[in-house]
C-alpha positions as CSV (number, residue, x, y, z in Angstrom):
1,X,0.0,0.0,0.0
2,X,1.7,3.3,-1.3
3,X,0.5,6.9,-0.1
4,X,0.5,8.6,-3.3
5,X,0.6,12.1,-1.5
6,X,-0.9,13.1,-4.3
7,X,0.9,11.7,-6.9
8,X,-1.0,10.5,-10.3
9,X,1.3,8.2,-11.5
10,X,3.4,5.2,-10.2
11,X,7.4,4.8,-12.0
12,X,9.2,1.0,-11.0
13,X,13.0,1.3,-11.7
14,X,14.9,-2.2,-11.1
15,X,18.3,-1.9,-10.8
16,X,19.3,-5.1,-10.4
17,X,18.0,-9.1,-9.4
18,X,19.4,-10.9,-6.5
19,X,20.9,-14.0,-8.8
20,X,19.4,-16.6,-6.8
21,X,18.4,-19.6,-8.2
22,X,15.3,-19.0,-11.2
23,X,15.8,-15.3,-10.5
24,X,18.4,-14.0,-12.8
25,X,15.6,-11.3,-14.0
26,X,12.7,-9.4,-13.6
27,X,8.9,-9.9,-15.0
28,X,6.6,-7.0,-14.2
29,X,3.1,-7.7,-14.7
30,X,1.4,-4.7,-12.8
31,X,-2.1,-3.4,-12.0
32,X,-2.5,-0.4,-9.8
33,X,-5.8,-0.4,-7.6
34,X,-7.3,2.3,-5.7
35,X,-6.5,0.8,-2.1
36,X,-9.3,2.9,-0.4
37,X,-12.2,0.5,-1.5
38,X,-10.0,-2.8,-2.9
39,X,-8.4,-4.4,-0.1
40,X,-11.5,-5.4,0.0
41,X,-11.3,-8.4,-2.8
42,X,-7.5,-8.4,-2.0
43,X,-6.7,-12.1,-2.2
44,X,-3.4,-13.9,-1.0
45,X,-2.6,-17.9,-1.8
46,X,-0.5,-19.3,0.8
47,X,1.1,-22.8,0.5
48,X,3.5,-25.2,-1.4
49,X,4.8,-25.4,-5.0
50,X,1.7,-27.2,-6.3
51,X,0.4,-23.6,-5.5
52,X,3.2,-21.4,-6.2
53,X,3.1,-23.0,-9.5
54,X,-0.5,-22.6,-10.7
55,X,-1.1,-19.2,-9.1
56,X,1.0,-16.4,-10.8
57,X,0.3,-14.0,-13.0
58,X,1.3,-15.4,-16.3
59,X,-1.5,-17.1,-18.8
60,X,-1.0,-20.8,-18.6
61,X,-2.4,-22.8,-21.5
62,X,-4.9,-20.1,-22.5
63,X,-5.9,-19.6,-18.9
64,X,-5.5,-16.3,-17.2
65,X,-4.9,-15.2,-13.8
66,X,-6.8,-15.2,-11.2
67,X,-8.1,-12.2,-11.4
68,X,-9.0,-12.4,-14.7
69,X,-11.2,-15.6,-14.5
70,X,-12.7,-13.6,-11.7
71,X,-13.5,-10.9,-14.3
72,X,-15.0,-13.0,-16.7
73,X,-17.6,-14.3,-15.4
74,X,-17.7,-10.9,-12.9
75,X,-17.5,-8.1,-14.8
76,X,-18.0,-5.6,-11.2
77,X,-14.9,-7.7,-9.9
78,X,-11.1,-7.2,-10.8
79,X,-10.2,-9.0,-7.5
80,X,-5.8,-8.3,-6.7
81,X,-4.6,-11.5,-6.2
82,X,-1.1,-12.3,-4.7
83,X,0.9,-15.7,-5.1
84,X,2.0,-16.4,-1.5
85,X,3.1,-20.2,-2.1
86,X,7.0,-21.2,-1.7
87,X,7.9,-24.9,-2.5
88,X,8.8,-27.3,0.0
89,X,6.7,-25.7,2.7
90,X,4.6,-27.9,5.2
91,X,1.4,-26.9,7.5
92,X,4.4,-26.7,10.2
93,X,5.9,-23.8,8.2
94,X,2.8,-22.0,7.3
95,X,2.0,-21.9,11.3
96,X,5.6,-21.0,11.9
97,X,5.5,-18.2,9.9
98,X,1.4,-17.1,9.5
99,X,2.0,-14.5,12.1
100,X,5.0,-12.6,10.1
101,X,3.4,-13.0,7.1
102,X,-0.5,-11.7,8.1
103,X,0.6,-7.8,8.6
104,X,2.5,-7.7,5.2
105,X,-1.0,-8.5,3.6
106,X,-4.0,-5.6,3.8
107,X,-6.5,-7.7,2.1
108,X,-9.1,-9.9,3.0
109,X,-9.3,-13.2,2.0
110,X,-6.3,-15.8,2.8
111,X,-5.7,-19.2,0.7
112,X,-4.5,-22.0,3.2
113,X,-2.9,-25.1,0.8
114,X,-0.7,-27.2,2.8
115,X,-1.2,-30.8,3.2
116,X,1.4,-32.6,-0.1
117,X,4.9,-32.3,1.8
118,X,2.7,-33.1,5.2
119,X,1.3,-36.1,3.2
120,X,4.7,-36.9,1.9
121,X,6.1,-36.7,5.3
122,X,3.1,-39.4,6.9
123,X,2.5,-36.7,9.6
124,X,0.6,-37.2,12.3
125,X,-3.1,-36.4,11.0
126,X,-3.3,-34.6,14.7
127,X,-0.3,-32.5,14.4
128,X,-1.4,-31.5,10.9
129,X,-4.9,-30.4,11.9
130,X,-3.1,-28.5,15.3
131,X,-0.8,-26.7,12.7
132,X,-4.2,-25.6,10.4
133,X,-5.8,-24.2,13.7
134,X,-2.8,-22.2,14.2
135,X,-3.0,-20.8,10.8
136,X,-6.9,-20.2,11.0
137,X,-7.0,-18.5,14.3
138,X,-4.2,-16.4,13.3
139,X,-6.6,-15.3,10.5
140,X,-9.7,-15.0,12.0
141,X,-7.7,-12.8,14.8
142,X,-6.2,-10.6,11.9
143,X,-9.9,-9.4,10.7
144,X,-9.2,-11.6,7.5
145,X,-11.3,-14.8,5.6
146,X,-9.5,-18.5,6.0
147,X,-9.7,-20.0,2.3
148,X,-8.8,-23.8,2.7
149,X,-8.8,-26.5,-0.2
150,X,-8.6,-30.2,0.1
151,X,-4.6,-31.8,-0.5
152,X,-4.2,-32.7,-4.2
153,X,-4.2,-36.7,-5.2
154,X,-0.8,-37.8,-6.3
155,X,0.7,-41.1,-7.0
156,X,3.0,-41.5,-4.8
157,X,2.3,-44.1,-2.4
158,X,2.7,-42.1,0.5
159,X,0.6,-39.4,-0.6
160,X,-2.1,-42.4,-1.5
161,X,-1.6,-43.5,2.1
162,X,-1.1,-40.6,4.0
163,X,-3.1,-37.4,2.5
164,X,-6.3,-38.8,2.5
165,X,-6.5,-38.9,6.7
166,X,-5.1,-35.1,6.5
167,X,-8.2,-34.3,4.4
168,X,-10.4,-35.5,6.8
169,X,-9.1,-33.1,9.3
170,X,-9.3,-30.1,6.7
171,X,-13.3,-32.1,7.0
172,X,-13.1,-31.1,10.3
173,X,-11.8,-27.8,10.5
174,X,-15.0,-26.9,8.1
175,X,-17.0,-28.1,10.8
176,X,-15.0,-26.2,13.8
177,X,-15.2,-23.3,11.6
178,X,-17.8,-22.2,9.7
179,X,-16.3,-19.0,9.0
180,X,-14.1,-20.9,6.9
181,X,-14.8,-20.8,3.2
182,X,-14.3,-24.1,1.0
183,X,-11.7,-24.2,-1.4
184,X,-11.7,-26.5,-4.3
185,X,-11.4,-30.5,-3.2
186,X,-8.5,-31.2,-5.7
187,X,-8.4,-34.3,-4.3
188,X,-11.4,-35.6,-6.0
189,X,-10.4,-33.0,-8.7
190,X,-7.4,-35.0,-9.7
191,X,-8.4,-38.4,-9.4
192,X,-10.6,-38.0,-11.8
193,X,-8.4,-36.6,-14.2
194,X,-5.3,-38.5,-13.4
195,X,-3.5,-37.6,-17.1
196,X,-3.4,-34.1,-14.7
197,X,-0.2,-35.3,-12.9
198,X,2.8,-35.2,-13.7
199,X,5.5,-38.2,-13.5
200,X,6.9,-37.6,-10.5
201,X,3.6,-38.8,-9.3
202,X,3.3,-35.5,-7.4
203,X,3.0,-31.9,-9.5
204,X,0.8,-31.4,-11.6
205,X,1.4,-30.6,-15.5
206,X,1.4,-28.3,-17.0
207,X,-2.2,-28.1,-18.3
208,X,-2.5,-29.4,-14.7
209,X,-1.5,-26.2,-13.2
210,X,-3.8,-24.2,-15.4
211,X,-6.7,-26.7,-14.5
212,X,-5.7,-26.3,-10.7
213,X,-6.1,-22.0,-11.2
214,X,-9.4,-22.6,-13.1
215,X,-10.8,-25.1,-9.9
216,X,-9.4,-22.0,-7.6
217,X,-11.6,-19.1,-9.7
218,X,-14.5,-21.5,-10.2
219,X,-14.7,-22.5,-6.6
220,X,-14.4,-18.7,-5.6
221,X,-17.0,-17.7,-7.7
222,X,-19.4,-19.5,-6.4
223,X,-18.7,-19.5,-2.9
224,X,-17.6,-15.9,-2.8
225,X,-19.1,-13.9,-5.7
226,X,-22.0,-16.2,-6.2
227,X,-22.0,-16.6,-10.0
228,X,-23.3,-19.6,-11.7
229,X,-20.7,-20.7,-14.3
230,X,-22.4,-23.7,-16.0
C-alpha cells in the first residue's frame, strides 16, 4: 500500500536481481488499484509449490490469472490477487511463519494449501490439523477470511496412504469453523483426471497447473461472488 501524496502516476526502476536460483531477471506484470475500496477483494494464496506453480500471473495454457477468471464471469470484480506459495513448505511452516506474514498483507481473503509435503512426510493427521488451527486462528484474529482446499491426489504411495486422513481433518476444521470458506477438493479434482499429474507422481502438468487455477476461480466464484458458471 503506497500513499500517493498526491501523486497521479506510479514509476518501477529495477536496478538489479538478487541471482538466486530462477531469479536472474525481472517480469513486471502490474495493476495499480485504488487501495481505499480494494483491499476489500484483495486475495493472497498461501502454501506449497503445487500452489506457487499454478497461481501467478502469467496465462497458462490459455488460462489467465486469477483475477481475470474472476472478471470474466464478474465483470464488477477485478479481485488483486497475490501468489504467496513457496515450494517445500509444510502446514508446520505455514504456522511458523502465519504470524509474520498476516501484517504484510491488507486484504481480506487468505488461501491456506498445505497438506502434499505433510502427506509426503506421513504426519501425524493430529499434528497437521493443530498446525491448520494455528493458521486459521491467526486469520480469523487478523480481521481476515481462511480459504482452505482439500490436498491434491498424487501417485506417490505415500501421498495415497497418508493425505487422505489429513483431508479428513481439513473435514473437520470446516465443521470447527464455519467461518471458513471451502476451497476447491483437488483431491477428487485429480483423481478423476489422473492424465493431470505429472511423473513424478506428485505436481501437476502443465495443463494441470492451469486446471488447478481454473478449480481455484470456479470455486471462488461461487462460494464468494456467487456466480453460476455452468
Amino acid at each position: 500500500v503506497i500513499d500517493m501524496a498526491g501523486a497521479n502516476w506510479i514509476r518501477m526502476a529495477v536496478t538489479k536481481a538478487d541471482g538466486a536460483p530462477e531469479n536472474y531477471d525481472i517480469n513486471l506484470n502490474m495493476d495499480v488499484y485504488d487501495a481505499r475500496s480494494a483491499a476489500a477483494d484483495d486475495w493472497i494464496f498461501f502454501g506449497d509449490s503445487i500452489s506457487a506453480g499454478a497461481m501467478g500471473h502469467l496465462t497458462l495454457n490459455g488460462v489467465p490469472s486469477f483475477a481475470q477468471l474472476i472478471n470474466a464471469h464478474s465483470p464488477d470484480h477485478f479481485p488483486i490477487e497475490e501468489a504467496g506459495a513457496t515450494a517445500y513448505l509444510t502446514s508446520a511452516d505455514g504456522a511458523k511463519h502465519i504470524a509474520t506474514w498476516l501484517p504484510l498483507f491488507p486484504g481480506k481473503y487468505v488461501g491456506l494449501s498445505y497438506g502434499t509435503n505433510d502427506a509426503l512426510g506421513c504426519i501425524n493427521p493430529s499434528t497437521f490439523y493443530d498446525h491448520y488451527i494455528t493458521m486459521v486462528k491467526a486469520v480469523l484474529q487478523a480481521g481476515k477470511i481462511p480459504i482452505i482446499s482439500h490436498i491434491p491426489w498424487g501417485r506417490m504411495p505415500d501421498i495415497q496412504r497418508c493425505a487422505p486422513a489429513l483431508n479428513a481433518q481439513i473435514d473437520s476444521l470446516y465443521t470447527a469453523f464455519p467461518q471458513i470458506i471451502k476451497g476447491p477438493d483437488f483431491w477428487a479434482y485429480f483423481q478423476s483426471h489422473q492424465s493431470l499429474i505429472s511423473n513424478d507422481n506428485i505436481h501437476p502438468t502443465s495443463v494441470g497447473f492451469s486446471a488447478y487455477r481454473q478449480q481455484w476461480a470456479d470455486a471462488m466464484l461461487t462460494e464468494v461472488y456467487q456466480k453460476s458458471i455452468a
